[in-house]
PDB file with SEQRES, HELIX, SHEET and CRYST1 records, atoms N, CA, C and O in Angstrom:
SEQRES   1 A   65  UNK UNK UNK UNK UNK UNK UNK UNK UNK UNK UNK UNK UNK          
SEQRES   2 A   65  UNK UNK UNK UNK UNK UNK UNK UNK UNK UNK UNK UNK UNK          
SEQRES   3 A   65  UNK UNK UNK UNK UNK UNK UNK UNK UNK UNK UNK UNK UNK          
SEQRES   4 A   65  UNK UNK UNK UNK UNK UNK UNK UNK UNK UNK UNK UNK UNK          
SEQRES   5 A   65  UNK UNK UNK UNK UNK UNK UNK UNK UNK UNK UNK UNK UNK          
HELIX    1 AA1 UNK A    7  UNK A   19  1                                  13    
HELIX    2 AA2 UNK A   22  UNK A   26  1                                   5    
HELIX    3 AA3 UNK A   29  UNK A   44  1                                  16    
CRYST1    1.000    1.000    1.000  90.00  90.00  90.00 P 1           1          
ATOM      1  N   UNK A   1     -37.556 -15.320   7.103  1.00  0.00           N  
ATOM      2  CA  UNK A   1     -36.935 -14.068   6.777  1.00  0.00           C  
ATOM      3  C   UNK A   1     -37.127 -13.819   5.288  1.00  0.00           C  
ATOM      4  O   UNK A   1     -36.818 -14.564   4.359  1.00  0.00           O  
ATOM      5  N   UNK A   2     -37.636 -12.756   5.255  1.00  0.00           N  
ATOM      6  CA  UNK A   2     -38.283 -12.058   3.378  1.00  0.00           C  
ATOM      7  C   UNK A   2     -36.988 -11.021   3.069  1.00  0.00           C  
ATOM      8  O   UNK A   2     -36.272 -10.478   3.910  1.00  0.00           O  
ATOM      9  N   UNK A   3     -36.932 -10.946   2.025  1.00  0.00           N  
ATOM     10  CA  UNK A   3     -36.185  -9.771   1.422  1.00  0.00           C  
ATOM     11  C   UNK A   3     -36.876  -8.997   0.572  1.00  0.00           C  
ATOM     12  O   UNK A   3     -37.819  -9.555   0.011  1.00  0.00           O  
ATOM     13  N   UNK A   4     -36.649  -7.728   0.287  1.00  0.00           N  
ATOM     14  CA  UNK A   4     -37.565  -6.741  -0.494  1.00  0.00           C  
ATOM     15  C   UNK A   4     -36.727  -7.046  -1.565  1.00  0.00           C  
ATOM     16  O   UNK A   4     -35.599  -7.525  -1.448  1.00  0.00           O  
ATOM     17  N   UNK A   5     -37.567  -6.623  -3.133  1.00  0.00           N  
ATOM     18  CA  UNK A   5     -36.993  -6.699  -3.864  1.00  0.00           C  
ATOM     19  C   UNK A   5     -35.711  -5.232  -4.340  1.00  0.00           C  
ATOM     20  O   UNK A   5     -35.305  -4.985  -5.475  1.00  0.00           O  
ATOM     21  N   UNK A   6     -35.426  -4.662  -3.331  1.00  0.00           N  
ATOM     22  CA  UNK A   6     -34.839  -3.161  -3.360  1.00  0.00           C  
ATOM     23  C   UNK A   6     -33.333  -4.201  -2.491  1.00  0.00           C  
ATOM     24  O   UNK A   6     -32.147  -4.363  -2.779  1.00  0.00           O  
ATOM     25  N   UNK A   7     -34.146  -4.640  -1.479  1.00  0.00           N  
ATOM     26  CA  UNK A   7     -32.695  -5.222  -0.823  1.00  0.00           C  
ATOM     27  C   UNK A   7     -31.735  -6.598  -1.705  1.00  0.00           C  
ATOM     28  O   UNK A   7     -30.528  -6.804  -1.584  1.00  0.00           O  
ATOM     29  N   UNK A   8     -32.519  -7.224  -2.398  1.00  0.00           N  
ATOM     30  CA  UNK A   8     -31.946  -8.440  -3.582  1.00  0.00           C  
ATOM     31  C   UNK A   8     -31.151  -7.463  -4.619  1.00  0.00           C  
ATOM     32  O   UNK A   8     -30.062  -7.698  -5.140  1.00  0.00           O  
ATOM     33  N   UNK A   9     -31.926  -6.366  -4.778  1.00  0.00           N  
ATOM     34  CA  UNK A   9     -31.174  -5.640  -6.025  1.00  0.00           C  
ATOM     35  C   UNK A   9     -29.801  -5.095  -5.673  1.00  0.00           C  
ATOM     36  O   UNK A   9     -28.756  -5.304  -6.290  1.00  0.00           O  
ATOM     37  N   UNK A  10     -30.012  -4.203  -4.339  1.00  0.00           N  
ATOM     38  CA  UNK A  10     -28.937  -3.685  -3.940  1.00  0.00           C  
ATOM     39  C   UNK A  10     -27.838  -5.140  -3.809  1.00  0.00           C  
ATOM     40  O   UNK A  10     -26.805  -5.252  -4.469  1.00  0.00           O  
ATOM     41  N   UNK A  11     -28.199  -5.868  -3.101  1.00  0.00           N  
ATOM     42  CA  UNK A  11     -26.957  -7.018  -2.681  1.00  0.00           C  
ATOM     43  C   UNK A  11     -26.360  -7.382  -4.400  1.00  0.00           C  
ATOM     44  O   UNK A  11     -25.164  -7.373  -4.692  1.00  0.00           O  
ATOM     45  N   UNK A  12     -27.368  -7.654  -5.287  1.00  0.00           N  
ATOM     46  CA  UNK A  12     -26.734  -7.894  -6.639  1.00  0.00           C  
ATOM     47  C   UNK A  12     -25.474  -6.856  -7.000  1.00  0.00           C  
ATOM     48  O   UNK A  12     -24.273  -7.015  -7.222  1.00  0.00           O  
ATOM     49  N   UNK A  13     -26.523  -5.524  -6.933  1.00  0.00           N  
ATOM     50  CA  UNK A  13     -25.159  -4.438  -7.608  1.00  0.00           C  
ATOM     51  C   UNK A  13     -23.584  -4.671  -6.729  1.00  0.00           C  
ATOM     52  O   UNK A  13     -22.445  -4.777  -7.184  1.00  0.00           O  
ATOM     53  N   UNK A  14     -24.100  -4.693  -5.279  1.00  0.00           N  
ATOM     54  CA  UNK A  14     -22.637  -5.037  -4.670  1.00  0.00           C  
ATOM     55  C   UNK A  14     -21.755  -5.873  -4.963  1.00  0.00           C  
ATOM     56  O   UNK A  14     -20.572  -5.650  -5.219  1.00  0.00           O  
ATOM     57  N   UNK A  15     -22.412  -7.049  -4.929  1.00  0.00           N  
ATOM     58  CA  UNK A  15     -21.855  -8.268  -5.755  1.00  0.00           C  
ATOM     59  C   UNK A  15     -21.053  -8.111  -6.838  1.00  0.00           C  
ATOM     60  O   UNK A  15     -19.852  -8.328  -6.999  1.00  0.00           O  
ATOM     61  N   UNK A  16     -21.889  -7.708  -7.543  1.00  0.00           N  
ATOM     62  CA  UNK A  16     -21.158  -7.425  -9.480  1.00  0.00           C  
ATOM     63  C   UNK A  16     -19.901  -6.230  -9.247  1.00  0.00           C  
ATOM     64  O   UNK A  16     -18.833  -6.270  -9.859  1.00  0.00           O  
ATOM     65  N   UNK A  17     -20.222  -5.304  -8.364  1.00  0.00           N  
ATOM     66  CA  UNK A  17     -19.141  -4.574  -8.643  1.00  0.00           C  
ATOM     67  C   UNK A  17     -17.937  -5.396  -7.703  1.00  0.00           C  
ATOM     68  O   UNK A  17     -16.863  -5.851  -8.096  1.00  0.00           O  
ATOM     69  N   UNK A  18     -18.173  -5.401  -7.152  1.00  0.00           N  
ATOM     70  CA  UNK A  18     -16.768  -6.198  -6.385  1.00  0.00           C  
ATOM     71  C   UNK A  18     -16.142  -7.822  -7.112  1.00  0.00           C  
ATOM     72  O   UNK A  18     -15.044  -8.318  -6.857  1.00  0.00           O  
ATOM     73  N   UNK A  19     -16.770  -8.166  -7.665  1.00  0.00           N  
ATOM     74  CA  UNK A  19     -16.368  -9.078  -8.998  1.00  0.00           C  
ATOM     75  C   UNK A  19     -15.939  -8.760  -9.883  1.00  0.00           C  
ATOM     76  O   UNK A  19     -15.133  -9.441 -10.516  1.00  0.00           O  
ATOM     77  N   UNK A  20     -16.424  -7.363 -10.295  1.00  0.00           N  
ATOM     78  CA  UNK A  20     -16.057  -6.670 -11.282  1.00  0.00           C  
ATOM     79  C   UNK A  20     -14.137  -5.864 -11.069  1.00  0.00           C  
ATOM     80  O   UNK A  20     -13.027  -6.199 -11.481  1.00  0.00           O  
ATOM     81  N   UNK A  21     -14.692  -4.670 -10.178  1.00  0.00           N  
ATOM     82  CA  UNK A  21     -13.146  -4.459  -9.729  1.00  0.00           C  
ATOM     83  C   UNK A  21     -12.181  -5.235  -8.994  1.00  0.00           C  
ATOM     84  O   UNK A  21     -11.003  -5.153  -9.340  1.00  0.00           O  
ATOM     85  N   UNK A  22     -12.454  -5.856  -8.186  1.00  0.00           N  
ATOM     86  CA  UNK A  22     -11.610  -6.936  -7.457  1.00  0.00           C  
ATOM     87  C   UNK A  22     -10.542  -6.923  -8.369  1.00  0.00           C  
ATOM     88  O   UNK A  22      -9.623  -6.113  -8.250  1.00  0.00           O  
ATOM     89  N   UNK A  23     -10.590  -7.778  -9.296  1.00  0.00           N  
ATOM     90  CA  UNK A  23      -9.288  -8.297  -9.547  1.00  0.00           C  
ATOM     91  C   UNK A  23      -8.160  -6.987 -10.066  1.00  0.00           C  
ATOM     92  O   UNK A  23      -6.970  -7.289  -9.982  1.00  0.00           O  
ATOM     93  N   UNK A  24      -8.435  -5.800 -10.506  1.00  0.00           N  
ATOM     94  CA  UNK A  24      -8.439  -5.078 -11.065  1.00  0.00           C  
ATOM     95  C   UNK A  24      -7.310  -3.871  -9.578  1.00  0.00           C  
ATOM     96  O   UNK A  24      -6.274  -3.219  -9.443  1.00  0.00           O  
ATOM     97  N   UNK A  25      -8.577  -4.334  -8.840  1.00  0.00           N  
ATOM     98  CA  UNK A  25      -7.960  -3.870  -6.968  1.00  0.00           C  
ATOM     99  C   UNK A  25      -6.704  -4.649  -6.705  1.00  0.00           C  
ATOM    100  O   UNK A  25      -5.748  -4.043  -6.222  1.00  0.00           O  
ATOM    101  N   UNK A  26      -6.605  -5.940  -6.975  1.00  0.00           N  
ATOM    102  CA  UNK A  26      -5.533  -6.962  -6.422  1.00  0.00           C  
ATOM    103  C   UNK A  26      -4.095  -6.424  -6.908  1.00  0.00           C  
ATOM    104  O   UNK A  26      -3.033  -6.197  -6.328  1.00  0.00           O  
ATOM    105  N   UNK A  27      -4.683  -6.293  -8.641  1.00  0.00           N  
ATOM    106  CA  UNK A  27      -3.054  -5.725  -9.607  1.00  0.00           C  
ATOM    107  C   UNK A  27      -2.897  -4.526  -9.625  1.00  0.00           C  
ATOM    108  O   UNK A  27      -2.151  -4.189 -10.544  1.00  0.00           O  
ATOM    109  N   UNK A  28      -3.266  -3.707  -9.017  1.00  0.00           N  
ATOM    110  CA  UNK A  28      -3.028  -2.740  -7.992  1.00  0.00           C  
ATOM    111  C   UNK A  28      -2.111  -2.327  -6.871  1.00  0.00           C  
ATOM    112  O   UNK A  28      -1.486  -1.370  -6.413  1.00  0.00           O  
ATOM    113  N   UNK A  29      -2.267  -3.040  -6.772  1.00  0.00           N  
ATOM    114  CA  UNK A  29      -1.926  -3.714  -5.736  1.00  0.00           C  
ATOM    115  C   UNK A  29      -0.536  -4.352  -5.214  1.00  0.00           C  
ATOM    116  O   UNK A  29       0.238  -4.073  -4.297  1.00  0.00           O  
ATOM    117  N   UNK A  30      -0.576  -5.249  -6.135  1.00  0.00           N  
ATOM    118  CA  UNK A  30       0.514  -5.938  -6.300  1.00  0.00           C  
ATOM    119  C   UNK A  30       1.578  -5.339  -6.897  1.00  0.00           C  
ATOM    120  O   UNK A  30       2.738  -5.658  -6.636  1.00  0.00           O  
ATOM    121  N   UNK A  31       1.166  -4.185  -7.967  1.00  0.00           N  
ATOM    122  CA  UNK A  31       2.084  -3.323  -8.983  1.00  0.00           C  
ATOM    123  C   UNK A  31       2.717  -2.791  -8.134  1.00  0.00           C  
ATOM    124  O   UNK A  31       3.938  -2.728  -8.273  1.00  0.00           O  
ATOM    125  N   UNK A  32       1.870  -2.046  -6.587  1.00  0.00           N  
ATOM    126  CA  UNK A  32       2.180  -1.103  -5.929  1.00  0.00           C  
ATOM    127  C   UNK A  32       3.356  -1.848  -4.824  1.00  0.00           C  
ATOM    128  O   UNK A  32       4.550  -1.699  -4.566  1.00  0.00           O  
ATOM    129  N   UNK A  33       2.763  -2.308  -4.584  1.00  0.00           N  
ATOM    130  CA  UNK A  33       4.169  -3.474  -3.821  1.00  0.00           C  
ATOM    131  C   UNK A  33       5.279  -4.008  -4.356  1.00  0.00           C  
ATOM    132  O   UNK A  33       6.147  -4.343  -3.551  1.00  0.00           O  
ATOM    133  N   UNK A  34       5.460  -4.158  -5.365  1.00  0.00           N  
ATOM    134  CA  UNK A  34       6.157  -4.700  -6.211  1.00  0.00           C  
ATOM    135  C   UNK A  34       7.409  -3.024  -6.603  1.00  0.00           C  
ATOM    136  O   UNK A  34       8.627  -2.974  -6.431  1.00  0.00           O  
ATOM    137  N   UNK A  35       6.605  -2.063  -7.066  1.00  0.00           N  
ATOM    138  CA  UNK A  35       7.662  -0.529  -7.256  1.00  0.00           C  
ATOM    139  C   UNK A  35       8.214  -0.235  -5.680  1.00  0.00           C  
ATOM    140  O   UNK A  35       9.292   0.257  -5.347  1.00  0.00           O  
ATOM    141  N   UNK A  36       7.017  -0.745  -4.763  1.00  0.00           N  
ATOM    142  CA  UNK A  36       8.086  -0.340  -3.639  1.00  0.00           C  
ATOM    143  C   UNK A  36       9.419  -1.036  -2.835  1.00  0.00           C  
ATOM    144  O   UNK A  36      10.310  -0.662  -2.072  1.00  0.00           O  
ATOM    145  N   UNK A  37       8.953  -2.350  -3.535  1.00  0.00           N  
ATOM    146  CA  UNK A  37      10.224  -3.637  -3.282  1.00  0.00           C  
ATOM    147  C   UNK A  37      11.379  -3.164  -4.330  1.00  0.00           C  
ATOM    148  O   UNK A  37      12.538  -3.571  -4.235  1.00  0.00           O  
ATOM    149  N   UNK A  38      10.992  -2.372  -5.216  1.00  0.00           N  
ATOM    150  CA  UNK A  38      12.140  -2.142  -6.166  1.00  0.00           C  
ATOM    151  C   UNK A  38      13.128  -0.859  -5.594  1.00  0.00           C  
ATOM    152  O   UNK A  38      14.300  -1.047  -5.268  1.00  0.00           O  
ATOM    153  N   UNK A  39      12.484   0.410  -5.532  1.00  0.00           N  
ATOM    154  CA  UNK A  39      12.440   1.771  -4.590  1.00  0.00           C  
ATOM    155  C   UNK A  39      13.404   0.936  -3.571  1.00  0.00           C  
ATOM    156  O   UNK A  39      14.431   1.515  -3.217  1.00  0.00           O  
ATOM    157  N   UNK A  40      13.197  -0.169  -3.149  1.00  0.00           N  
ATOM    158  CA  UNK A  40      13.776  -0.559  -1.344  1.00  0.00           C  
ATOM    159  C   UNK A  40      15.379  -0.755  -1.686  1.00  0.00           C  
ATOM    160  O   UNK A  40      16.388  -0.258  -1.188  1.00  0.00           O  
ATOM    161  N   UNK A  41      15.134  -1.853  -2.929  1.00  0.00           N  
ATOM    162  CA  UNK A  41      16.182  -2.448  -3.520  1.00  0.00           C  
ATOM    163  C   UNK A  41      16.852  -1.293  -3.869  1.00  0.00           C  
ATOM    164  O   UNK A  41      17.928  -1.327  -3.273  1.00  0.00           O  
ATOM    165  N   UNK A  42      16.766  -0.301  -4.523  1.00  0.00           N  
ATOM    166  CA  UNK A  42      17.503   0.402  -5.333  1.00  0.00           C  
ATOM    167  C   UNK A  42      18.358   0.973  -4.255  1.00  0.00           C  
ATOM    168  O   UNK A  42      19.565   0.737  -4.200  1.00  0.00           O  
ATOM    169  N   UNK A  43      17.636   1.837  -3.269  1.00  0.00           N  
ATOM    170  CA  UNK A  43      18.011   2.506  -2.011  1.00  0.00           C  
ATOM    171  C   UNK A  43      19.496   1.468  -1.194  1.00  0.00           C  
ATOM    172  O   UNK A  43      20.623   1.797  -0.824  1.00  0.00           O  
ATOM    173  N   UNK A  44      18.899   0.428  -1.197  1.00  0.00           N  
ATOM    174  CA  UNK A  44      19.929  -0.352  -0.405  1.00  0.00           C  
ATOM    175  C   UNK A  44      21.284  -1.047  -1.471  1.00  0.00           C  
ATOM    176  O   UNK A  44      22.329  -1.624  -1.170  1.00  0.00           O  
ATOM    177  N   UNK A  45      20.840  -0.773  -2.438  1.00  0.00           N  
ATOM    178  CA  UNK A  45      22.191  -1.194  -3.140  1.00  0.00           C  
ATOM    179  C   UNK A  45      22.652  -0.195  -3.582  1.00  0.00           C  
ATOM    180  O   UNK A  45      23.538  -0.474  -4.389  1.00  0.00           O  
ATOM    181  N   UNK A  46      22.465   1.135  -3.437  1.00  0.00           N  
ATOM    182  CA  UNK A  46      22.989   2.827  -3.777  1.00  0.00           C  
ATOM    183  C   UNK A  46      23.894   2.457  -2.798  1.00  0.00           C  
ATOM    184  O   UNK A  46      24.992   2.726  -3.285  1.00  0.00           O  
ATOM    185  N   UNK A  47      24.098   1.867  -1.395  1.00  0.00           N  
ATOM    186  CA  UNK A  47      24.850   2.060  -0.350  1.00  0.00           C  
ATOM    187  C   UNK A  47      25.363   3.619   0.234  1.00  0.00           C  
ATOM    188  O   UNK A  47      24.618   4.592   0.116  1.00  0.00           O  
ATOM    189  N   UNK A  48      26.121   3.678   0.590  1.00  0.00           N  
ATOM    190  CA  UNK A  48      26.637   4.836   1.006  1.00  0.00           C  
ATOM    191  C   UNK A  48      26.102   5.579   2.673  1.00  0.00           C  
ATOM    192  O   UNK A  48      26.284   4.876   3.666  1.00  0.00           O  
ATOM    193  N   UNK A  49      25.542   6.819   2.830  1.00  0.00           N  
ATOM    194  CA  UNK A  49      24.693   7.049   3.912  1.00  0.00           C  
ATOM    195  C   UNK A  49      23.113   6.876   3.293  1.00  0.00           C  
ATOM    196  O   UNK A  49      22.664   6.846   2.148  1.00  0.00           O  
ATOM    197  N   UNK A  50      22.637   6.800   4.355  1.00  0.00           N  
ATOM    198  CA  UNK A  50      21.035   6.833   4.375  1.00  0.00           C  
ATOM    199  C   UNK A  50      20.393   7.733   3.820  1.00  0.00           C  
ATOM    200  O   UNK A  50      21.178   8.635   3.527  1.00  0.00           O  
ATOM    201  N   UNK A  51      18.971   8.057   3.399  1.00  0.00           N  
ATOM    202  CA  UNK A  51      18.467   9.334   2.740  1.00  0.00           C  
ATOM    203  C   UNK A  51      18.541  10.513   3.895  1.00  0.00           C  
ATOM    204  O   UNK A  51      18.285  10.210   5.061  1.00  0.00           O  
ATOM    205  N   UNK A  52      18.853  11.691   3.586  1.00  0.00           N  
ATOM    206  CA  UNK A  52      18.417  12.503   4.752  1.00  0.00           C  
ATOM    207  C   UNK A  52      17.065  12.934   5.632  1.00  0.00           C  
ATOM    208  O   UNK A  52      16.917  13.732   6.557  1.00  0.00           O  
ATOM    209  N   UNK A  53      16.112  12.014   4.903  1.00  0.00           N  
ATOM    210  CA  UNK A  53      14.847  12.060   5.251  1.00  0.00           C  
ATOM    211  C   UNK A  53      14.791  10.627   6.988  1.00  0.00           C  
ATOM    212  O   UNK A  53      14.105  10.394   7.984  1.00  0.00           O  
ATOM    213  N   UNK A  54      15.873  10.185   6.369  1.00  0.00           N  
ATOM    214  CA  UNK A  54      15.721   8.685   7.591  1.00  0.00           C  
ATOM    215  C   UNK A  54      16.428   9.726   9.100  1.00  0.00           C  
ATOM    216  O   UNK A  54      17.231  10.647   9.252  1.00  0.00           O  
ATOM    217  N   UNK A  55      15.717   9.046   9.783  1.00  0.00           N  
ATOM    218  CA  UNK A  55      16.405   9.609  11.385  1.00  0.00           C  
ATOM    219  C   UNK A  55      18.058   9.514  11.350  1.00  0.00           C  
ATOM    220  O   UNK A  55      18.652   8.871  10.485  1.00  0.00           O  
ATOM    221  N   UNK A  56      18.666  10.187  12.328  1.00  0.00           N  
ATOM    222  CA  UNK A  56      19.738   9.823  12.392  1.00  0.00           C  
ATOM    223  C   UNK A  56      20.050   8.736  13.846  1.00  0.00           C  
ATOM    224  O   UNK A  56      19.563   8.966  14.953  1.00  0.00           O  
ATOM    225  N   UNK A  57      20.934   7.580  13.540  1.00  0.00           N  
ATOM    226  CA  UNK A  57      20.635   6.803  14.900  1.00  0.00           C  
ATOM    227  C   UNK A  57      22.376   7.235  15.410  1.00  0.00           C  
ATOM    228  O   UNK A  57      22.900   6.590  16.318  1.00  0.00           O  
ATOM    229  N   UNK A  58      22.982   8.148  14.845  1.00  0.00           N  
ATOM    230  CA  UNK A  58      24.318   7.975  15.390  1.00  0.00           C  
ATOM    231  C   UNK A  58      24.449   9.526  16.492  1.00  0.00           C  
ATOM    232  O   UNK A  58      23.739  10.501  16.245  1.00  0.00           O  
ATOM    233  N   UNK A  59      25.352   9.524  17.563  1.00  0.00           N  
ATOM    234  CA  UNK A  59      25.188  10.321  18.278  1.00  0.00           C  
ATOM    235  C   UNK A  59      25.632  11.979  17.439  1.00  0.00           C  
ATOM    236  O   UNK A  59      26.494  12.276  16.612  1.00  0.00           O  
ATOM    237  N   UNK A  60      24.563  12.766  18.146  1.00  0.00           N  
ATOM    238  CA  UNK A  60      24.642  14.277  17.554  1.00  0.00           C  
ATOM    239  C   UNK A  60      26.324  14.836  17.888  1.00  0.00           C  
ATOM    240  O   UNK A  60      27.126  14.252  18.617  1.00  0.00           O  
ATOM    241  N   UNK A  61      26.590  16.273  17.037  1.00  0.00           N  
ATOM    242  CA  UNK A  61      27.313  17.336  18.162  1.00  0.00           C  
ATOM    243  C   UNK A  61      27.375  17.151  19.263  1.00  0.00           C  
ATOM    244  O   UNK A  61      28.304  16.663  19.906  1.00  0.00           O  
ATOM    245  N   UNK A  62      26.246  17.576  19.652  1.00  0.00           N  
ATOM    246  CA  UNK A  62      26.165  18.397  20.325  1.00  0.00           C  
ATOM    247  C   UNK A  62      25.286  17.799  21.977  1.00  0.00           C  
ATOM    248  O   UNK A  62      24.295  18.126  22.631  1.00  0.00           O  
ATOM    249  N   UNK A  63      26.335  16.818  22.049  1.00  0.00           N  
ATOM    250  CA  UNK A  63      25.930  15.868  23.325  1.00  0.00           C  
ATOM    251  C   UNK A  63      25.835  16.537  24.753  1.00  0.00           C  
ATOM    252  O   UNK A  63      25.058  16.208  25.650  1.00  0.00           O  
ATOM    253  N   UNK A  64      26.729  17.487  24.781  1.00  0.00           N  
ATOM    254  CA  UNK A  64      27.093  17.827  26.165  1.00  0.00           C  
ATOM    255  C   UNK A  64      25.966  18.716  26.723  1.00  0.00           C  
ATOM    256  O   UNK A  64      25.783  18.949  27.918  1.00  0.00           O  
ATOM    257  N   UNK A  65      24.945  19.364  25.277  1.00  0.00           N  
ATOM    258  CA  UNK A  65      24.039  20.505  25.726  1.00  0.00           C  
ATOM    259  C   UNK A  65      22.794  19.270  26.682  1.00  0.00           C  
ATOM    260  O   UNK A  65      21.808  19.718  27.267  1.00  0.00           O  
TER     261      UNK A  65                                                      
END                                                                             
């Protein structure tokens, strides 16, 4: 099995860039997980009712319709 020298080049550039951003992708990443573990925290120690955006799980009015 031969490789062209178009296909060695291309596999290089792939290479380098994903070495390149990778780590860059990870703390990204992690930042982004990390504001939403905070966002979670904050929400659940506000206590009180739920956002009005969350479903409601408790029974409506308007049961009998």
């Amino acid at each position: 099995m031969t490789f062209t020298l178009d296909e060695l080049l291309a596999a290089t550039v792939v290479f380098t860039a994903l070495r390149v951003f990778a780590p860059d992708a990870l703390h990204l990443t992690r930042r982004l997980l990390r504001a939403g573990v905070r966002v979670g925290a904050a929400e659940l120690l506000k206590g009180g009712r739920p956002s009005d955006a969350a479903p409601s799980l408790t029974a409506s009015s308007d049961e009998g319709v």
